[in-house]
Structure formats: C-alpha cells, structure tokens
C-alpha positions as CSV (number, residue, x, y, z in Angstrom):
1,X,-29.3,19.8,1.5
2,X,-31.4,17.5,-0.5
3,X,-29.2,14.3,-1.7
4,X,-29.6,13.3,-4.8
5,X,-31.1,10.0,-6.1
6,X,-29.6,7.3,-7.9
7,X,-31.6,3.9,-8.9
8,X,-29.8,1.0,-9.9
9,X,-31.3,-1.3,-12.8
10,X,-33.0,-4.7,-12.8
11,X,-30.6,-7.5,-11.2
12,X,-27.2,-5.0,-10.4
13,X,-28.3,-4.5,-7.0
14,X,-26.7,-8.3,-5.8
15,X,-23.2,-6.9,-5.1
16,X,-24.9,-4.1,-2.7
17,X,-26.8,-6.5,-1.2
18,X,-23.7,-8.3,-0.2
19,X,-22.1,-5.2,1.0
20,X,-19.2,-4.7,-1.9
21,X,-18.0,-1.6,-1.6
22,X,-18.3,-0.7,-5.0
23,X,-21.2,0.4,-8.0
24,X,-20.1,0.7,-11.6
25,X,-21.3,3.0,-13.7
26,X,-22.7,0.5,-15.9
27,X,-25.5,-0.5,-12.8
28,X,-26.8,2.8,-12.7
29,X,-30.4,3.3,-14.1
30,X,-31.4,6.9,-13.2
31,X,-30.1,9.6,-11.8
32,X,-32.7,11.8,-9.8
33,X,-31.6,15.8,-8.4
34,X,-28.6,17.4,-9.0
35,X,-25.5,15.4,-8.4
36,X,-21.7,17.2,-8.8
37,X,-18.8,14.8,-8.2
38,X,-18.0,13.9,-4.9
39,X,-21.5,14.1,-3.4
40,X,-23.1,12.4,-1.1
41,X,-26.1,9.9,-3.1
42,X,-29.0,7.9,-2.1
43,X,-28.9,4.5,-3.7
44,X,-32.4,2.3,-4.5
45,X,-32.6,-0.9,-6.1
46,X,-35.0,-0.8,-9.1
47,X,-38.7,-1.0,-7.5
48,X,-37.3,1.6,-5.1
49,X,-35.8,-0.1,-1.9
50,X,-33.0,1.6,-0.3
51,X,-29.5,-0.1,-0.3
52,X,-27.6,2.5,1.3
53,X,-25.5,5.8,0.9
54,X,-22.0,6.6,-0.7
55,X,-19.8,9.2,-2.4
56,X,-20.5,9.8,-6.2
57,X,-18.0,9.9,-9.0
58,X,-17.7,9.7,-13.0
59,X,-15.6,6.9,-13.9
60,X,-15.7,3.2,-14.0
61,X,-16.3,2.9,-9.8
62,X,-19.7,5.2,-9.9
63,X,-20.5,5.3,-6.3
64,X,-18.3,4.3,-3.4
65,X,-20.7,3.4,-1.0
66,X,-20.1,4.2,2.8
67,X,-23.3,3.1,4.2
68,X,-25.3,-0.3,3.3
69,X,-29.3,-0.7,4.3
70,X,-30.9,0.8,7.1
71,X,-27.1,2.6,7.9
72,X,-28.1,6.3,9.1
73,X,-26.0,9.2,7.1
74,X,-25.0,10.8,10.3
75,X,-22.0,13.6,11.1
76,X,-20.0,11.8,13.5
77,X,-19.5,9.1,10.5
78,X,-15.8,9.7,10.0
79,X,-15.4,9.7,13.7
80,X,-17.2,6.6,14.2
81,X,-14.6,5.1,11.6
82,X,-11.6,7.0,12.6
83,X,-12.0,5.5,15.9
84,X,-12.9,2.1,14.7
85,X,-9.5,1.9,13.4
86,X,-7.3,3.9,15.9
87,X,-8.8,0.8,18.6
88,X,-8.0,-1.6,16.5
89,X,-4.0,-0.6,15.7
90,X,-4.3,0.0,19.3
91,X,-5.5,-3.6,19.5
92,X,-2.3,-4.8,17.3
93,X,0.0,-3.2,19.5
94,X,1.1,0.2,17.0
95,X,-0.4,3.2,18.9
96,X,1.9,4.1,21.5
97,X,4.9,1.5,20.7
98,X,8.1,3.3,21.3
99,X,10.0,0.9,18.8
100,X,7.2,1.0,16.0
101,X,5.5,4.1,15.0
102,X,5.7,3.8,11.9
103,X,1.7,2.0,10.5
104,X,-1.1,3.0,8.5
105,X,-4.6,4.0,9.9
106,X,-7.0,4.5,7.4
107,X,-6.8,1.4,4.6
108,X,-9.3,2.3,2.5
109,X,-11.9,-0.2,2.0
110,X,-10.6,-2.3,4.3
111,X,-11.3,0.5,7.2
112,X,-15.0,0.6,6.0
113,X,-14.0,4.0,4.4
114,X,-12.8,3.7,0.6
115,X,-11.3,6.3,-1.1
116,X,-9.2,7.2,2.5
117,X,-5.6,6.5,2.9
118,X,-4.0,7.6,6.2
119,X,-0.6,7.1,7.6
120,X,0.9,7.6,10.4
121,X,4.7,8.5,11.6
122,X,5.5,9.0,14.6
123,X,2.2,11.3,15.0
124,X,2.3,12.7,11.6
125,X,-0.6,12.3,9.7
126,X,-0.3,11.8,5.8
127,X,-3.8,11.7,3.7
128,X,-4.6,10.4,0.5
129,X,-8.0,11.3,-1.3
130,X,-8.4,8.2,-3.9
131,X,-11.9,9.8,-5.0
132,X,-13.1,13.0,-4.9
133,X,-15.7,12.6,-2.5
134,X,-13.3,12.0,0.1
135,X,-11.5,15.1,-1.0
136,X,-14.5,17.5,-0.5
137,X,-15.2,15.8,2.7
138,X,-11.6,16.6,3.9
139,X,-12.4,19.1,6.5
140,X,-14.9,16.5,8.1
141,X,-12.1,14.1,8.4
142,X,-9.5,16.9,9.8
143,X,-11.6,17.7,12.6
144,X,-12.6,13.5,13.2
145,X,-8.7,13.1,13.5
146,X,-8.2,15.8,15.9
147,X,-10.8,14.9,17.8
148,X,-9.7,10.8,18.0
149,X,-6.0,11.2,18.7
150,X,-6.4,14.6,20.6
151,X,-2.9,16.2,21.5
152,X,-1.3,13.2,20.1
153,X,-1.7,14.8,16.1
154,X,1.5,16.7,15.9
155,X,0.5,17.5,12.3
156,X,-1.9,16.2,8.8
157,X,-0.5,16.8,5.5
158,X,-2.5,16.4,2.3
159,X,-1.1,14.5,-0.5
160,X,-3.7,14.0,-3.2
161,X,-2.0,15.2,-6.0
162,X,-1.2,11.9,-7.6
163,X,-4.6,10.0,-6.3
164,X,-7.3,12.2,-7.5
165,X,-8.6,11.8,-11.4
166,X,-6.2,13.9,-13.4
167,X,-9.0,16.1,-15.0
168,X,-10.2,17.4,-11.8
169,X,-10.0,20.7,-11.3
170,X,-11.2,20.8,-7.7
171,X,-7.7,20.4,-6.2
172,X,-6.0,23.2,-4.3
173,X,-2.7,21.0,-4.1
174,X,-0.5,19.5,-1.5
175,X,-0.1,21.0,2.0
176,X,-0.8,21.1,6.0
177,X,-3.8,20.9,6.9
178,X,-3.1,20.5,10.9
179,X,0.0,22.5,12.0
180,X,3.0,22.3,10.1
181,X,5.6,19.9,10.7
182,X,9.4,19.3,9.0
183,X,11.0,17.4,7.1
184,X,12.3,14.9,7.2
185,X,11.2,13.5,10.4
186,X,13.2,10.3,11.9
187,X,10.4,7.4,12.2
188,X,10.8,3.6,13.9
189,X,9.6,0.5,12.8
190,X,10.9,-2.4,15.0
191,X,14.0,0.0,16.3
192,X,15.0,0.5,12.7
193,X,15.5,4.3,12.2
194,X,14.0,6.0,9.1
195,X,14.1,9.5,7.7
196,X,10.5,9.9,6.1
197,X,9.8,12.9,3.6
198,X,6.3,12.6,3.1
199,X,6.4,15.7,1.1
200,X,9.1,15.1,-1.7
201,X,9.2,10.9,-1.7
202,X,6.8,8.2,-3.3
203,X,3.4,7.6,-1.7
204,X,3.1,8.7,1.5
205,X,6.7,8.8,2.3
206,X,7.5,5.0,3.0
207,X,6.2,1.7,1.8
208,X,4.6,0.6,5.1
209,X,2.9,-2.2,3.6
210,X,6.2,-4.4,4.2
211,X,6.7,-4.0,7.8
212,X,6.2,-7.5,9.1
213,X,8.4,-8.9,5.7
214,X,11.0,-6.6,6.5
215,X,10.8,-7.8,10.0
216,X,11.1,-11.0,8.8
217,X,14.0,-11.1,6.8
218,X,15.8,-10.0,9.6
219,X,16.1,-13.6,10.7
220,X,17.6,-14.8,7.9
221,X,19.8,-12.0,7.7
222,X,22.6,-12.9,9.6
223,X,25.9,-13.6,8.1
224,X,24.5,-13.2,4.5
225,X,25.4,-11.5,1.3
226,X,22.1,-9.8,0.3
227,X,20.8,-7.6,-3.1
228,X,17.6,-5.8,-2.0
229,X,16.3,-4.9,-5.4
230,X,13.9,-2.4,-6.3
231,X,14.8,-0.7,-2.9
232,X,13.4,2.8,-2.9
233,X,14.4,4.0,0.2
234,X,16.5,0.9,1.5
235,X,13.6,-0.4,4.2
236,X,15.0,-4.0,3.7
237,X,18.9,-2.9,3.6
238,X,18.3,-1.6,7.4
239,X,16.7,-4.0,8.5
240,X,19.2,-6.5,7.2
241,X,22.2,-4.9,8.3
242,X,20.7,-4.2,11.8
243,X,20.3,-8.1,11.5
244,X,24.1,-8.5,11.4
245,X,24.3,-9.1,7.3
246,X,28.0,-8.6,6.3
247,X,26.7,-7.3,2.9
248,X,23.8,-5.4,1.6
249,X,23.7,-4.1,-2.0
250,X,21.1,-1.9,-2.8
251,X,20.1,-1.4,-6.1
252,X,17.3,0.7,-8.0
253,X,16.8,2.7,-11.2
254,X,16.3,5.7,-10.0
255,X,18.7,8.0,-8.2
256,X,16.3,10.0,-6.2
257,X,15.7,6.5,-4.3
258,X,19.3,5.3,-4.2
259,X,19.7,8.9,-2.8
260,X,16.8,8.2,0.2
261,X,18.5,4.8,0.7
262,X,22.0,6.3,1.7
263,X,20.3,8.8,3.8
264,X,18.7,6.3,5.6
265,X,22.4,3.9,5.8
266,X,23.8,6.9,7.2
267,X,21.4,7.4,9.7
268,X,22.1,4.0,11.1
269,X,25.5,4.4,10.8
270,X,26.9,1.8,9.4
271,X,30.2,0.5,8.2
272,X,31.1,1.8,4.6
273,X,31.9,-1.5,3.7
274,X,28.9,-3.2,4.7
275,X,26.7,-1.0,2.2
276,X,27.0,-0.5,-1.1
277,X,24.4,1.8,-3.7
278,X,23.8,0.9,-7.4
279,X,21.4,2.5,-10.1
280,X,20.8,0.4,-12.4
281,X,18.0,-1.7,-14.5
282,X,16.8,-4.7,-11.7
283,X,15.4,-7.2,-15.0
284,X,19.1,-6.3,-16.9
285,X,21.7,-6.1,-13.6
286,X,20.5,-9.6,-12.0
287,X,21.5,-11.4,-15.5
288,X,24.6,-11.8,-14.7
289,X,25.3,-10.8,-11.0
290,X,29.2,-9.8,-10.1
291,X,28.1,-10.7,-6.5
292,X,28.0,-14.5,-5.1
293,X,24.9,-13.4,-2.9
294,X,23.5,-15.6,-0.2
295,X,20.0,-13.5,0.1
296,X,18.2,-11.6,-2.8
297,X,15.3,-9.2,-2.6
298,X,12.8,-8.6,-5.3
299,X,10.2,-5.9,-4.3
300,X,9.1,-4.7,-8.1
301,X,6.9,-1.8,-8.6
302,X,3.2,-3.3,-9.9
303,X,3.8,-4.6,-13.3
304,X,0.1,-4.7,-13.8
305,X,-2.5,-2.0,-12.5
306,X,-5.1,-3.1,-15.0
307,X,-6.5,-6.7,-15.7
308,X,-5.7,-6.1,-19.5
309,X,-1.8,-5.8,-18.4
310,X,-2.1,-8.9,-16.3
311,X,-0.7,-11.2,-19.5
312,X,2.4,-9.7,-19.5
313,X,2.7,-8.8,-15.4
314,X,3.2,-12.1,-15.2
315,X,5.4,-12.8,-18.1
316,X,7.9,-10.4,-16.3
317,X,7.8,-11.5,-12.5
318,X,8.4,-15.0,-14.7
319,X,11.6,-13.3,-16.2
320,X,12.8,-11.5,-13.5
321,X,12.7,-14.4,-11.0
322,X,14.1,-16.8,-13.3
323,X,17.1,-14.6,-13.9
324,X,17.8,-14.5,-10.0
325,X,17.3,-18.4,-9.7
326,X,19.6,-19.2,-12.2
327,X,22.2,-16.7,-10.7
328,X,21.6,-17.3,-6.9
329,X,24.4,-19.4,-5.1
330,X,22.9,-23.3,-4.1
331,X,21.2,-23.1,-0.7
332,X,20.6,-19.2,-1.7
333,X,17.0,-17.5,-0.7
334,X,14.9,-15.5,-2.6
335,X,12.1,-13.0,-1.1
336,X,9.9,-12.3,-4.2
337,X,7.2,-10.0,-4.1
338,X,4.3,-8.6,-6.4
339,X,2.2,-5.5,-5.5
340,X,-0.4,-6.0,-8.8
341,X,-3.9,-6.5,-7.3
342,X,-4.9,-8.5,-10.3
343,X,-1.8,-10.8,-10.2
344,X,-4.2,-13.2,-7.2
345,X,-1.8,-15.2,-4.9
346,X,-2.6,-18.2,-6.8
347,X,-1.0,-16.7,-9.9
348,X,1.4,-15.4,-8.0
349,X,3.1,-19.2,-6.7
350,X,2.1,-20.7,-10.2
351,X,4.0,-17.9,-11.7
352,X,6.6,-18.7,-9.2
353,X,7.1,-22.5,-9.9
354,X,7.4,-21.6,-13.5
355,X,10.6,-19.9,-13.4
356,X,11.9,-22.5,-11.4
357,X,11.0,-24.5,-14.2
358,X,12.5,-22.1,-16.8
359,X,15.9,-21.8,-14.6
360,X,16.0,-25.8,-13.9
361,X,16.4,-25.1,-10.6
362,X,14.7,-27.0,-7.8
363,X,12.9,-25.0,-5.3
364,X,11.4,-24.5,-2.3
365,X,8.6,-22.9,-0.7
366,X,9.7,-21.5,3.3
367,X,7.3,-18.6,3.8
368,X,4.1,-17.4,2.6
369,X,3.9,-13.7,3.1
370,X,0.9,-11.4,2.4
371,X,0.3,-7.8,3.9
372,X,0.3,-6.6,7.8
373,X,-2.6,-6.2,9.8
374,X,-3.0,-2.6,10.0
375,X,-3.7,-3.3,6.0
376,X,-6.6,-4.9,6.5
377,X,-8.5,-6.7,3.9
378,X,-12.9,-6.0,3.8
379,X,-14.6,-9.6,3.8
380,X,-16.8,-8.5,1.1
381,X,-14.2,-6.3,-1.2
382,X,-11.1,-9.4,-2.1
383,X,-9.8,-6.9,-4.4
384,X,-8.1,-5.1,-1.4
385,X,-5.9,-8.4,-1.1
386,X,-2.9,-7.1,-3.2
387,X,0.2,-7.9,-1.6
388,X,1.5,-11.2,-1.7
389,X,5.1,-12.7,-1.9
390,X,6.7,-16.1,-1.0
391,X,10.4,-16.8,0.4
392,X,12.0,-19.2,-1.5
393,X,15.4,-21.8,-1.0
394,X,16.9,-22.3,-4.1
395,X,19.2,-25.6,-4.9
C-alpha cells in the first residue's frame, strides 16, 4: 500500500530533527495521496528530505511519529519495541517477581511507542489506544505481545473507550482480545494484595503510577494516624496498614471508589477498627478535620489537563494543601501529590511553599518523589514527566 505523503513547512521541521515525538497540525504544509486517520505517513521537511514515519491523526498532535531519519518502516516494529520494554522491566526487577506483579509495559512515549498504554497484572494484559493509529494497528500489537511474553499472556483486554477522540466512529468497544480472563483478579505489589477490575474501575484498573510512593510511605507508617485522600481504591490505606498504622481513614467522593477500597481492606483482612471509609468532598472535609492525624495523603485527580487551566490548578493544590497544614498535628507529615502535566515540578514546590505561607506554618521538605521506572520518561518528549509530589514535616 502506497503511504501517503506529508511535507512540513519552512523552519517546523527542528522539533523532528531532535527526535520529539510529536507534529502539530499547524507544521504541516502539504498533504500528498490519500490519508484516513490512523495511517501510516511519510514525513519530508520542506525541500523534500525525509524525517521519518508515524501514525496520522486530525487534531492538535497531527502525526505521532514512530520512526525518525533513516529508521526503516518494518513489520516486526511493535515487536522490536514490545521487547525493548519487556527487557527492560526485566532489567528493574518486575517480570517474574512473585511479590510485585503489578507494573506497566508500554508507557507511551516514553517506550518509543506514543499513543500505547499497556499494563500488566499478574499476566493480564490491559491496552489503551490514545490515538487511533494505534487502534487500527491493534492486531499487529496482539500478535507482538503473544509472541514476546509467549505462554506467560494469560489474557489482553482492550480498553479504549475513554482514550480514543470522542467523534470516532471506528471503535468496536471494550473486550478480550487474547483469551478471556475474570474479574476481579487478586494482583501484588510489594506483598500488598489487590483486587483489580480492569473492566468496571478507572484507567486500567489501578493507579500503578504510585508504586514506589506507596512503598514509601510504608516507612513512615508505623504507629500513625493517617487520612489517605482521594483514595480510589485504597492503594495507600494497604500499604499503610500492612506497615503497622493503628489508623487509616480513607476518604473519596465517590462511592464506587470507597466501595473498591473496602474490597480491597477486606482482602487484607484487617481489624475493623483499624479502617474506616468516608465519601465526602477532600477540599471541604480536611477544613476542619474531627481526626488528630499524624500522616495525611493528598493524591488529587489532575486539576489541570490543559495549559489554559493551569492558573487555577494551582490556585487549588494551594488551597487544598493549606487546609491540611493548618489542620495537621505539629511534627505531622504530608504526602502531597499532583498528576497535571503542565503543573512542572518547579511549580509544583513553589506552589507548595505558598501554602505554607498562607497556613503560617513552617515546613519542611523530606522527600522528593516523581514517577517509577517502568514509567519512563523520553529524553526528547519532557512533557511525559507528569507526576511529581514532595513529603512534607509540618511544625
């Protein structure tokens, strides 16, 4: 099949050149053949030298490019990179770890493949199409994941339903792809038990991305009085109570979560009265806390997913931190979080030290904490640096 060709104007060929991951619609100059979403398309600078390959797409990101330069467009692509990153959570110590199987494979950009989410539980496959031409390529990347893990893949599930553009109409819907597995299945990170539901819960099932904060919280966990906020399924509540905290509230608007959380208290069977659920509002609750906690927990959903929301993203991790520093006992810590991608690290800790400011409390920073390894971060796309979060002692 003859691919398309698309030519980029005068001078919007640098980021290319530098091997960023992304082309926006406003560098394209021509467009030469047919081209449907999704496709595979040629890319040449201006006076007609080739830059590379990559998926095509209407929208702001235009092209998603795969393959920079002299980069062959070859059919073992998705193996090559399936199997980039299987050796390297291999290398990190997740594939085959009988206390942790609970990591992500495929991050996107960061795995040299963007549009492509994969995680993985406990030999479960979950995918995530973020652009169509990832999507139409799905059978490609079936058979590249049976053909890496072999008779490790117990099962693939496709979840694109909440990735994909909302007017495309190319989408047959959720479902198995690879066998068939139940739900939900019982999943380990660090010994912690976890019941996953990659069909019915948020993302893929589980918030992987906080593994290693989880894990650290743990040692500071003993003995304490903790509020895990925002706590979807409770990741943080296990892994504090395993830890030998004598209290864990966990608190989040929606039912449905507080509903995954006790599911997941029960499975570790503790204590009823080390546990207790609350729905409620996180920025109204922590005003005025009934609870002298030691330890508090604030995981907030993005507040900004756009850079014209970043004004008042950062206006509300202000509030919402400053609340819990003002209620926190003396000598308390805080793990504070943000997920926004435009909401930089930097802005992050200024944002920080300004409701330290606004409480009149004098603070400290412990820990600087950032996303785990199998979340890897492309040297020439920063964006995919979005997680970042400090651990703070509170006088």
């Amino acid at each position: 099949m003859e691919i398309a060709k698309i030519v980029l104007k005068a001078g919007k060929d640098k980021s290319i050149q530098r091997k960023h991951p992304w082309i926006f619609s406003g560098a394209i100059k021509t467009i030469t053949g047919q081209v449907q979403e999704g496709d595979f398309v040629q890319i040449e600078a201006n006076k007609g030298r080739h830059l590379g390959y990559g998926h095509y797409q209407n929208g702001s990101i235009a092209i998603r490019v795969l393959l920079f330069g002299t980069e062959e467009l070859k059919d073992n692509l998705y193996e090559d990179r399936i199997q980039s990153a299987y050796n390297l959570r291999e290398s990190l110590g997740l594939m085959h770890n009988e206390n942790t199987n609970i990591f992500r494979l495929i991050h996107a950009e960061g795995d040299f493949l963007p549009g492509l989410i994969i995680d993985h539980y406990a030999g479960h496959l979950v995918v995530q199409c973020h652009s169509i031409g990832m999507y139409k390529d799905i059978d490609k990347i079936k058979n590249a994941l049976i053909k890496v893990f072999g008779k490790e893949l117990k099962s693939v599930y496709l979840k694109c339903s909440g990735t994909l553009p909302k007017d495309y109409e190319g989408y047959t819907g959720d479902t198995y792809i690879y066998k068939e597995a139940e739900t939900p299945q019982i999943a380990l990170e660090y010994g912690n038990k976890f019941a996953i539901n990659w069909v019915t819960g948020q993302k893929t099932g589980f918030f992987i991305d906080q593994r290693e904060n989880r894990a650290l919280l743990a040692r500071y966990a003993k003995g304490k009085k903790i509020l895990n906020t925002f706590c979807y399924s409770g990741g943080f509540s296990v892994f504090a109570l395993n830890a030998g905290a004598t209290l864990v509230h966990s608190l989040d608007a929606s039912q449905k979560a507080i509903d995954l959380t006790d599911e997941n208290i029960e499975l570790g069977k503790f204590k009823p009265e080390q546990h207790k659920s609350i729905v409620a509002d996180a920025m109204e609750y922590i005003k005025d806390l009934p609870e002298d906690y030691d330890l508090i927990i604030l995981d907030p959903p993005a507040f900004a997913k756009h850079r014209n929301a970043k004004h008042n993203a950062v206006q509300g991790y202000k509030r919402l931190n400053a609340h819990a520093m003002r209620q926190i006992k003396p000598g308390g810590i805080i793990f504070t979080f943000s997920c926004s991608q435009v909401v930089d690290k930097t802005l992050f800790t200024n944002t920080i030290i300004a409701a330290a400011i606004a409480a009149e409390r004098n603070v400290r920073i412990l820990e600087q904490l950032h996303q785990p390894a199998d979340h890897p971060i492309n040297s020439t796309h920063p964006e995919g640096e979005y997680l970042k979060g400090l651990v703070i002692q509170v006088e």
